[in-house]
C-alpha positions in Angstrom: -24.9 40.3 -18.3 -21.8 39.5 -16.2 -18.7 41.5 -14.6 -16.6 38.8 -15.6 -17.6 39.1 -19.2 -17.0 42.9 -19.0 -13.1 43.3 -20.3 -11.0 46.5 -20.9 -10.1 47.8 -24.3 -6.8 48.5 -24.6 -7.6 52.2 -25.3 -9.6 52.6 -21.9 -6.5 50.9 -20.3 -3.9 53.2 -21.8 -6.2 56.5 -20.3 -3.7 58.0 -18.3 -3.9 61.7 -16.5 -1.2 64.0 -17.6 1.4 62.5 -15.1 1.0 59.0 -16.6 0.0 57.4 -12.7 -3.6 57.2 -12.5 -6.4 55.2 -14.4 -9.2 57.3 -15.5 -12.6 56.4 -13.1 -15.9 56.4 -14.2 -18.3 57.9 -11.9 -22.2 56.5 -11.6 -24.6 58.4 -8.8 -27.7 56.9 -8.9 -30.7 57.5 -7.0 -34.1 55.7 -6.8 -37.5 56.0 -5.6 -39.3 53.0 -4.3 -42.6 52.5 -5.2 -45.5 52.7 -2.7 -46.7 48.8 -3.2 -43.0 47.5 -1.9 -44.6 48.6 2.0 -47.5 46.0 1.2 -44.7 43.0 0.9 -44.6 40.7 3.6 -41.5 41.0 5.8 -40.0 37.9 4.7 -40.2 39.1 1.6 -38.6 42.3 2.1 -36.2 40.2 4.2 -35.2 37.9 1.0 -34.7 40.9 -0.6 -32.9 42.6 1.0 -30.1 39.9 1.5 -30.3 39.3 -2.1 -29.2 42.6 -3.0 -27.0 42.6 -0.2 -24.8 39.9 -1.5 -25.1 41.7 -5.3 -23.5 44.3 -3.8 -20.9 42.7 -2.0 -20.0 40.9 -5.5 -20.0 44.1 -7.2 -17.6 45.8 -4.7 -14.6 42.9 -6.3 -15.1 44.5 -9.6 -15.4 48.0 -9.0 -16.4 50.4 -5.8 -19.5 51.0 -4.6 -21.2 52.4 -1.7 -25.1 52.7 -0.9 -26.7 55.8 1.1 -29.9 56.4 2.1 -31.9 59.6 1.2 -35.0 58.2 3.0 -37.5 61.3 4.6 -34.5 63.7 3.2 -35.8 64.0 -0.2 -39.2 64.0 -2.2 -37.7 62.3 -5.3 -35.1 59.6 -4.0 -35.3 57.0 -0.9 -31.8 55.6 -1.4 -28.1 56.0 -3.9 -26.0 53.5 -5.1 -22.7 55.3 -5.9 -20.4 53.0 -8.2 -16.8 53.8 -9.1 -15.4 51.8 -12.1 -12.7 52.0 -14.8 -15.5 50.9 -17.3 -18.8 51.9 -18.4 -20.0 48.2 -18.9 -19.0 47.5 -15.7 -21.4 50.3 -14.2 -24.2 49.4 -16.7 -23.8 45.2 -15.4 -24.6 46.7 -11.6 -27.7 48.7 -12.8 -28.9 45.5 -14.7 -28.5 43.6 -11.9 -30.1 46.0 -9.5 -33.1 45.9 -11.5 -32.6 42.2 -11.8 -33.8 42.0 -7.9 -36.9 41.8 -6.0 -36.5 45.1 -4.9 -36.0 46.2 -8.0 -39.3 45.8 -9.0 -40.5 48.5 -7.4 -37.9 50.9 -7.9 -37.3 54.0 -10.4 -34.4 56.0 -11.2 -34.9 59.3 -10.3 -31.7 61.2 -10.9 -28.9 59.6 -12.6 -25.5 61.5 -12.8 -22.4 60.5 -14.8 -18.7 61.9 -14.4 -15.0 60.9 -14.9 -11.4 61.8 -12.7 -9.3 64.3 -13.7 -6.3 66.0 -12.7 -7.4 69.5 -11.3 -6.0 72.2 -13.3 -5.6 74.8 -10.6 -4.0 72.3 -7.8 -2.5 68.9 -7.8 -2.6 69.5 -4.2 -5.8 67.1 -3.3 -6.4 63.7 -4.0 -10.4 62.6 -3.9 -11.1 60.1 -1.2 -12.6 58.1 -4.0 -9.3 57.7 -5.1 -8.0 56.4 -2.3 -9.2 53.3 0.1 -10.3 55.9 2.6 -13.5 54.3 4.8 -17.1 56.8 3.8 -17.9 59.3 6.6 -21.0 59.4 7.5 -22.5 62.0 5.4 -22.3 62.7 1.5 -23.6 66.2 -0.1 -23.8 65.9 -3.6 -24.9 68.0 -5.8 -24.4 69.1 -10.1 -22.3 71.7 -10.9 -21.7 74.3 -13.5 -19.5 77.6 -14.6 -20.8 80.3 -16.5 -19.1 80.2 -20.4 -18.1 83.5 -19.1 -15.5 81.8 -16.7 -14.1 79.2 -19.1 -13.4 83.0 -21.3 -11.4 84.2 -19.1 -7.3 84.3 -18.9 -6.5 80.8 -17.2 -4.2 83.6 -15.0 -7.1 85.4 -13.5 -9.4 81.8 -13.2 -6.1 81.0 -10.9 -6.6 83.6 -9.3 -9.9 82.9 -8.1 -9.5 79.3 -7.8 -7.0 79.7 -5.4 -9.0 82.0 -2.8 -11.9 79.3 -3.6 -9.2 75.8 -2.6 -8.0 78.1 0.5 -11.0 78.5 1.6 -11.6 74.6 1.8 -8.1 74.2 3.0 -10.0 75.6 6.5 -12.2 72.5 7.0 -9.6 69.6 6.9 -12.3 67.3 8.0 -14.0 67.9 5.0 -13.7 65.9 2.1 -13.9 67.0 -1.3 -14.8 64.8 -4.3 -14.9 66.6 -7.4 -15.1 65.0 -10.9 -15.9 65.9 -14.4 -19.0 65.7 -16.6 -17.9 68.1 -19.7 -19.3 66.2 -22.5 -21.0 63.1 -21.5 -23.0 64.5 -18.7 -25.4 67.6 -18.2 -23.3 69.4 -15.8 -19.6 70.5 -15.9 -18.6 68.7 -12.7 -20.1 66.8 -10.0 -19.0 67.5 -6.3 -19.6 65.0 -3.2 -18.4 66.3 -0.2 -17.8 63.8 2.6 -18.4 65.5 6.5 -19.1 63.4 10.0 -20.9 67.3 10.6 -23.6 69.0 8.2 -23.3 72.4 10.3 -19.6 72.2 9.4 -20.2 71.3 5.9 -23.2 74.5 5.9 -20.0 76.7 7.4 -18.0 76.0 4.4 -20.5 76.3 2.2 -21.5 79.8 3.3 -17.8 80.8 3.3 -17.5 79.4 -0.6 -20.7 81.4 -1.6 -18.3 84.4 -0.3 -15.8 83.8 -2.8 -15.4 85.2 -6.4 -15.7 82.2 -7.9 -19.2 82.4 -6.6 -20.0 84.7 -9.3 -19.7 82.6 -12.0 -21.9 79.8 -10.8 -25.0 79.1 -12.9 -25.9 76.0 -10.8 -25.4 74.1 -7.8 -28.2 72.1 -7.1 -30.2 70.2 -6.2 -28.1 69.3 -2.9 -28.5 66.3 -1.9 -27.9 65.0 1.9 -27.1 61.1 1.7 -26.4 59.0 5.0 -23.9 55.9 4.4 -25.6 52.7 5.6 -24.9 49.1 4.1 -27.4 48.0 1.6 -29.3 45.8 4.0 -30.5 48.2 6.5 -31.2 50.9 3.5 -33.8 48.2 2.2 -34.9 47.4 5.6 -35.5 51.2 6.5 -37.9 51.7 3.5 -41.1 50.5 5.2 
């Protein structure tokens, strides 16, 4: 299984948003728990590996993006997440081949796997995800599954506005946040998955406290688990593990 064998159809290259200017993404978060027996490798062994997947990653990050976080000691189900950005499905499904392909990946296990797509919002066109854009990771990424009452989706678009706008003003008051929002309606669990870039957790907690004040609020069914993940480069994620 290769990227270079991994071609767009013409129907995924003629997926345009409503303005006709952006290719739809395809958004992988994956996280994975490493198995007990990797601590009993010898450190040049853990060393080999981790420069193995090291350069994986750096090959995958010419076909599509990707960025690696750790979840070590912040989570009872995951140690680390590979986040992969892609205008294919193949393309994500060749990295998680690959991963598993390793010596590392041996001894890990998928623990959560989330799946989502960009969209245009329909309440603002006001905000443009950093993973659309080249900006660099900050240092922190919250994400987290998402999902609206059928109640909400019932009512007038007019009065969902309504709300939504209190809700994006809100978030308009922490500049330094980032918000990532992308869509799972249909091939995912959840409606939406959120990832929200900060350099601060207590400023990300702020916002969050201030959202829960909001009417949207009321129509959450679920928002969690929340998940803390600290950007690091592959190699001292693998390194970190033990």
């Amino acid at each position: 299984m290769s990227f270079d064998k991994v071609r767009n159809t013409d129907k995924e290259n003629s997926e345009r948003t409503s303005d006709n200017t952006a290719t739809t993404m395809y958004l992988n978060f994956s996280f994975y728990k490493v198995d007990s027996k990797w601590r009993w490798l010898n450190d040049i062994g853990k060393e080999e590996a981790a420069k193995e997947l090291s350069s994986l990653i750096e090959v995958a990050n010419t076909k599509m993006k990707v960025r690696t976080y750790s979840t070590l000691g912040l989570r009872k189900e995951s140690d680390f997440m590979i986040w992969g950005i892609s205008d294919t499905l193949e393309k994500i499904q060749v990295l998680t081949s690959k991963v598993y392909g390793t010596v590392l990946g041996k001894y890990i296990e998928a623990s959560e796997v989330y799946l989502s797509t960009s969209r245009p919002s329909v309440y603002s066109n006001q905000v443009t995800p950093s993973f659309m854009k080249n900006d660099e990771p900050l240092k922190y990424n919250i994400v987290y599954p998402f999902i609206k009452s059928r109640e909400w989706y019932l009512l007038p678009f007019e009065k969902r506005s309504e709300m939504m706008k209190e809700h994006i003003n809100v978030g308009k008051k922490f500049p330094q946040i980032r918000l990532n929002t992308s869509y799972s309606f249909g091939i995912s669990d959840q409606d939406f998955m959120l990832a929200f870039e900060t350099d601060n957790l207590i400023e990300f907690q702020d916002l969050i406290i201030k959202l829960r004040e909001t009417q949207v609020s009321r129509h959450v069914l679920k928002d969690t688990p929340m998940i803390v993940c600290i950007y690091k480069n592959i190699f001292d994620i693998i390194k970190s593990l033990g």
